[in-house]
N, C-alpha and C positions, 0 to 999 in steps of 0.2 A: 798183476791181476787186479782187476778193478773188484770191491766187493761190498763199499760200501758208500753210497748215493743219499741224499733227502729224497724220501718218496713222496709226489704233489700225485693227491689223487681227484679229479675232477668231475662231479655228473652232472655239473649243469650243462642241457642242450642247448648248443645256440642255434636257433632256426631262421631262416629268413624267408620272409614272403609268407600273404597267406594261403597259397598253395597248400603247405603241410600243416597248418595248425590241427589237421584231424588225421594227420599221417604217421605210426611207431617210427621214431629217430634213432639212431645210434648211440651209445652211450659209452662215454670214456670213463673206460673204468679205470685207468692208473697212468699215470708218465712217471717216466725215471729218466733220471740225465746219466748214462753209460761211458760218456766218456769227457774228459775236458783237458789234458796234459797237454796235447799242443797250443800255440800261442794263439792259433785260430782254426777251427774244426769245423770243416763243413762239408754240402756235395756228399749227401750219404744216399748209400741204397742197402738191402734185404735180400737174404735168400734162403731156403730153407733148402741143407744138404746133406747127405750121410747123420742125417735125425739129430742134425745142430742145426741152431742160426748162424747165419757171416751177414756181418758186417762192417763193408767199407766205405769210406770217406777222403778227403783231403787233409792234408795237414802241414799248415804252414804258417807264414811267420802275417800274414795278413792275405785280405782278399784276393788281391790281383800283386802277381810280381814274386818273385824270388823260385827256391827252387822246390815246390810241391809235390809232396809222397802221401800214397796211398796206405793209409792205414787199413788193415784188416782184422777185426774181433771175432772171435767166437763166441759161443755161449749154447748151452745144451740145455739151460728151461728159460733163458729170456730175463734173466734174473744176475745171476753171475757172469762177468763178462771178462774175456782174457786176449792179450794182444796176441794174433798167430802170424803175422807180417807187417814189413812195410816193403812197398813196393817203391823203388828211387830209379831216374835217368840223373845222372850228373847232368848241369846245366839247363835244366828241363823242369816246367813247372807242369807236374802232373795235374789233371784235373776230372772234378767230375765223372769220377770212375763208378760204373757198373756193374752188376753179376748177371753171368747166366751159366747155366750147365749146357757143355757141349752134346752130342750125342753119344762121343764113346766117354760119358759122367767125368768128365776134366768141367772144373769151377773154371771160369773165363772174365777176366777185364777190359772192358773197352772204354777208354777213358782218353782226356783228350792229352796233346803234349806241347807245352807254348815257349818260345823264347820271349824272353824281356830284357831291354835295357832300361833298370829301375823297372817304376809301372810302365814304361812304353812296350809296348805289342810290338816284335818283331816278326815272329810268324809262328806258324803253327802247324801239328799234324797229329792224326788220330793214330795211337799205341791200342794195342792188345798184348794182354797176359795172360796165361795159361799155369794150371795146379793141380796135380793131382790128389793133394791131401787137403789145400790151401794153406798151405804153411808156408812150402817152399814156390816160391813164383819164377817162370821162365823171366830174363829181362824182357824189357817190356819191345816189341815189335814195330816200324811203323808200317801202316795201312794207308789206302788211299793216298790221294794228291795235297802238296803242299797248302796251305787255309784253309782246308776240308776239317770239318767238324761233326764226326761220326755218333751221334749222342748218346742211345742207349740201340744194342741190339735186340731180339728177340728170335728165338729158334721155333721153327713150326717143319715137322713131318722132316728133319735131318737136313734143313735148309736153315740158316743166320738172315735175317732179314733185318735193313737197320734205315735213316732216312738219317742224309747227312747234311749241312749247310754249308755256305762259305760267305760272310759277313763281308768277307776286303772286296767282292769284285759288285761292280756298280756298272747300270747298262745307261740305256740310250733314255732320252730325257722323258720319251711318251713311255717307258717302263715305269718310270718312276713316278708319272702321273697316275697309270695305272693302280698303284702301290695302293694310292688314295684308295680306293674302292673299300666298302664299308659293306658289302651283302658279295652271296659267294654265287650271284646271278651271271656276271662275268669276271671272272675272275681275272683275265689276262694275264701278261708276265709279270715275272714277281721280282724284285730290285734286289732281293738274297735269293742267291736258286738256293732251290733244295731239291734235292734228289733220294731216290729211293734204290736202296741195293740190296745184293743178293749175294752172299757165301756158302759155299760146302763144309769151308775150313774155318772159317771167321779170319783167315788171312788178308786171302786173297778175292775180291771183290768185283762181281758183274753190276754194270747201271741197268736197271728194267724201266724207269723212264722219270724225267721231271716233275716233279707235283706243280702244278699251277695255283698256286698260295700266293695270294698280294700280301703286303705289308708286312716286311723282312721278316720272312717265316725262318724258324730257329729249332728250337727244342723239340723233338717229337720222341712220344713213345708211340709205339706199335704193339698192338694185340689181336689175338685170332679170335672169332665168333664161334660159336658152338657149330655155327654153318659153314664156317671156312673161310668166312671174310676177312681181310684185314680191316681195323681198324685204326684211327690214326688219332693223336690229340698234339694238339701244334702249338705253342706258343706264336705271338707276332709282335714284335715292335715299332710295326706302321702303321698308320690308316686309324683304324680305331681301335688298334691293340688288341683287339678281343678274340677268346683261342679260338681256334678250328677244329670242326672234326668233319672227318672224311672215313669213306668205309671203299671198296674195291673187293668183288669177288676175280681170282684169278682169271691170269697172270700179273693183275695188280697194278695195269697200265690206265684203265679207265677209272674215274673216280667221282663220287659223288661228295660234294663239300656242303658242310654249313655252318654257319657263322655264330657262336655261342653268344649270350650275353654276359659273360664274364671274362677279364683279363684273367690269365694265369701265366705263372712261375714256375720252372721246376716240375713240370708235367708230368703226371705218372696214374695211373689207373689197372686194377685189376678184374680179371671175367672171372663171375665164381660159378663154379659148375653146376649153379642154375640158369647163366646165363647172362642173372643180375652182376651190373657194371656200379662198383664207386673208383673216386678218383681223389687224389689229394694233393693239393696243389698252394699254390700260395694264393693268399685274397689279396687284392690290393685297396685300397683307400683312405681314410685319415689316418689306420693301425693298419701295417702288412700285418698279416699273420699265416699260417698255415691250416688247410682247413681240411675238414673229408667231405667231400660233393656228390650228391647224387645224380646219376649221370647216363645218359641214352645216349641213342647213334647221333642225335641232334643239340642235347642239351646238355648243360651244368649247372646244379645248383648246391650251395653251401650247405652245409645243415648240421657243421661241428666244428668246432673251435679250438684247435691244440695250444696249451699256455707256448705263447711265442709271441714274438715282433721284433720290427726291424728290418735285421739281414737272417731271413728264413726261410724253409722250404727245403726242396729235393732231397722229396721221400722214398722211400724204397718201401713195400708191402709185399705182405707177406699172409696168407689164408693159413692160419693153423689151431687146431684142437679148439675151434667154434669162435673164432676170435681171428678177428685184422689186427696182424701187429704191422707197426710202421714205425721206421726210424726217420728222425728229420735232424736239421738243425738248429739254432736260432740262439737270439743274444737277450731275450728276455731278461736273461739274470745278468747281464752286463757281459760276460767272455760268452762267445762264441764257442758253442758245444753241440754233444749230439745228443739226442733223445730217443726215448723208445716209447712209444705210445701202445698201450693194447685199448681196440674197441672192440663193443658185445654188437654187432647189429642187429636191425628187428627182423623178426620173423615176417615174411612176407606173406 
């Protein structure tokens, strides 16, 4: 049982642009580092379930390569925190594993699953796991097609919806020209497909159709609008890197894109049931760090600064008792660890 952490408590805002200089900001009221016992801790997400926190992550002996298990914590005020799993595939480097609750309240992992010789990529396929307490975990399941990369799912009205990539397959050379595309005016095909799916069971898997994202579109989370919309925030790694966001009211086939002006990592954002959208994701530029963003169907903007740099990011949030709490990662203090950030946001 983890019980005792240095507490870094932080209120300076960091704001960018003068957009806000006359706008109430968010305010970090505390980080605490919750975990650091494996040799490298990362890939965390948040859930709030049966009136605890969980929190899981990776754990392993470095970034890429070897054989990566899913760590799972709990904690019951965000404060104390106690191992309640590890999820493991022999020869299987788990990753980037997620929470959601199913509809008959089973905690759920969808996380990815990779073979390596050494750091070489040999291939890869998306697992799922299943808990009824989160203690005890089904072994883990695979999903989907071989180098399919299922990132985080999301459940709306007894339906799993999740957008998945596949990095290894490379098309014809005017795809790839295309890629370049820098505005979401035409977007063409995209040189990583990414697709969008659909589960009853979080099993087993319907495609409802291709997103049209240039430059190797990757990471997405998905969230529902007060209106029923899907919305989408995409990482990319070509053209000019910078996220995407797309909305679709159902069946989620049609889509409206727009091209943010910021790069991000580790994509993650939640709708709070005024409607208002933040996101928290990783900055990039002279210092990566991780940051909380303010954020419409069109835009992102930074406007807080979690103690991090480095190798950071992929946050998990969480809306509870008037307070964003979010876990990340980062190697600020040199090891590779997780954090727990709580923010106050303003009153709008």
């Amino acid at each position: 049982m983890i019980r005792h952490f240095t507490l870094t408590v932080v209120f300076t805002i960091v704001a960018w642009g003068a957009s806000f200089s006359c706008a109430a900001e968010p305010e970090l009221v505390s980080v605490r580092k919750i975990w650091d016992a494996g040799k490298h801790n990362a890939f965390t997400d948040l859930i709030r379930w049966h009136d605890r926190f969980w929190c899981t992550f990776r754990e392993a002996d470095d970034h890429v390569g070897g054989n990566g298990a899913l760590r799972v914590l709990t904690s019951t005020d965000g404060d104390v925190w106690e191992s309640a799993a590890l999820v493991t595939e022999q020869g299987i480097d788990l990753r980037d594993p997620k929470l959601s609750v199913t509809p008959d309240d089973r905690l759920m992992i969808v996380a990815g699953g990779s073979t390596y010789d050494g750091k070489t990529l040999l291939g890869r396929r998306p697992r799922v796991a299943f808990s009824v307490d989160g203690r005890t975990w089904t072994a883990p399941v695979k999903v989907l097609g071989e180098g399919e990369w299922l990132w985080r799912v999301t459940w709306h009205e007894g339906v799993c919806y999740g957008a998945a990539y596949d990095a290894s397959k490379r098309s014809t050379p005017a795809a790839k020209e295309a890629a370049k595309l820098t505005t979401p005016a035409e977007p063409g095909p995209a040189e990583w497909k990414l697709k969008l799916y659909k589960s009853a069971d979080g099993v087993k898997y319907d495609l409802i159709t291709h997103l049209d994202v240039p430059g190797h579109p990757n990471e997405t989370t998905l969230r529902f609008l007060p209106d029923g919309r899907m919305l989408a925030m995409v990482r990319r790694e070509g053209g000019s890197k910078l996220g995407w966001l797309g909305t679709s009211l159902a069946p989620y086939t049609k889509w409206t894109w727009h091209e943010t002006d910021m790069r991000i990592g580790g994509p993650n954002f939640i709708v709070l049931p005024s409607g208002k959208l933040w996101a928290v994701t990783r900055l990039y530029g002279d210092k990566r760090s991780t940051v909380v963003a303010r954020m419409d169907e069109k835009s992102l903007r930074p406007v807080l600064e979690f103690p991090s740099a480095g190798d950071t990011s992929y946050a998990g949030i969480v809306d509870h008792d008037g307070l964003l709490w979010v876990s990340y990662y980062s190697t600020h203090e040199e090891k590779t660890s997780i954090y727990l950030a709580k923010v106050r946001l303003p009153k709008e």
